[in-house]
Structures are given as structure tokens and as C-alpha cells.
N, C-alpha and C positions, 0 to 999 in steps of 0.2 A: 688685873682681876683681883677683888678686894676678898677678904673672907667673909662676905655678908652675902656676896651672890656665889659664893661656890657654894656656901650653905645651903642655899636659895635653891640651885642645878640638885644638888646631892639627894636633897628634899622630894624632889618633884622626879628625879628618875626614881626613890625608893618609894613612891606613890604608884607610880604608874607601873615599875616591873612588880610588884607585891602585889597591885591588883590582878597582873597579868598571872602571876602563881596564883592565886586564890581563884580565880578563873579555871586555870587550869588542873588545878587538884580539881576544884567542885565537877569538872566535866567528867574528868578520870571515876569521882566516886561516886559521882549520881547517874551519870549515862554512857558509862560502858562502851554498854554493845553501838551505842549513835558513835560515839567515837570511831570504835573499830571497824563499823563499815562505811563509814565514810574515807579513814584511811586505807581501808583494805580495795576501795573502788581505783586507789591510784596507785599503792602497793602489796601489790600479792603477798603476802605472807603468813604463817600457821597464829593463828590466836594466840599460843605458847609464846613466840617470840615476839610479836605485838607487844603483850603485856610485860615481857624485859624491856624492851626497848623504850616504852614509852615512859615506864617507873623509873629507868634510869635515866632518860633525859629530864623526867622531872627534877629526880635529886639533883643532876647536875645543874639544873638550873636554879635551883634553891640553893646552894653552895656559891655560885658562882653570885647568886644576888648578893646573898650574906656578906661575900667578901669585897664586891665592888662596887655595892649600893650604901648599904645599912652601914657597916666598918668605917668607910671616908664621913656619911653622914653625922654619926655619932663622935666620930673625933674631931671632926668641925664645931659641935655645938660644944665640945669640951673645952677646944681652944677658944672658941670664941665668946 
């Protein structure tokens, strides 16, 4: 595998999970409550802890993008 197609991989996952966060923020900050009863129809739980749970898997998931999308991305184009 050459560095022109891992570039190529690196590219197109930090496309597609970034749309997947931008997706996911805009649902969190524009529809709420659609969210949480659609989750709350398969997990019972208090709105209080909905709204931890969900803000922290967002973060975690923007963290985890950052460092295993965007990170490899951006030092491929530098090496290469």
C-alpha cells in the first residue's frame, strides 16, 4: 500500500465520520426533544442523564475522530 491511497482511505473516512459529527451535533442542537424520545422509546431513562450521556458520547466521538481520522490525514499530506 503506497502513500497516495492511504491518503486517499484517510480522506474519505475524515469525510464521511465529520459528516457523521455534523449530523450528529445539528440533531443534538436543533431537535432535542426528537432525539430523546426516540431514544427514550428503547431506553428508559430521566432526560438528566439522556443529556450526559449523549454530550459525552458526542465529545468522545469528536476526540476519537480528531485523533484517528483528521491526525493520520493531515500527516500523510505532510509526508507526502
Amino acid at each position: 500500500m503506497d502513500i497516495q491511497s492511504l491518503t486517499t482511505f484517510f480522506m474519505w473516512c475524515t469525510i464521511i465520520n465529520g459528516a457523521l459529527l455534523v449530523l450528529w451535533a445539528t440533531m443534538c442542537i436543533l431537535a432535542p426533544d426528537l432525539v430523546y424520545r426516540t431514544q427514550s422509546k428503547w431506553f428508559p431513562i430521566p432526560r438528566e442523564t439522556f443529556n450526559v450521556v449523549i454530550y459525552s458520547f458526542l465529545g468522545l466521538f469528536k476526540i476519537v475522530f480528531l485523533v484517528f481520522n483528521v491526525v493520520p490525514y493531515v500527516a500523510l499530506l505532510i509526508v507526502g
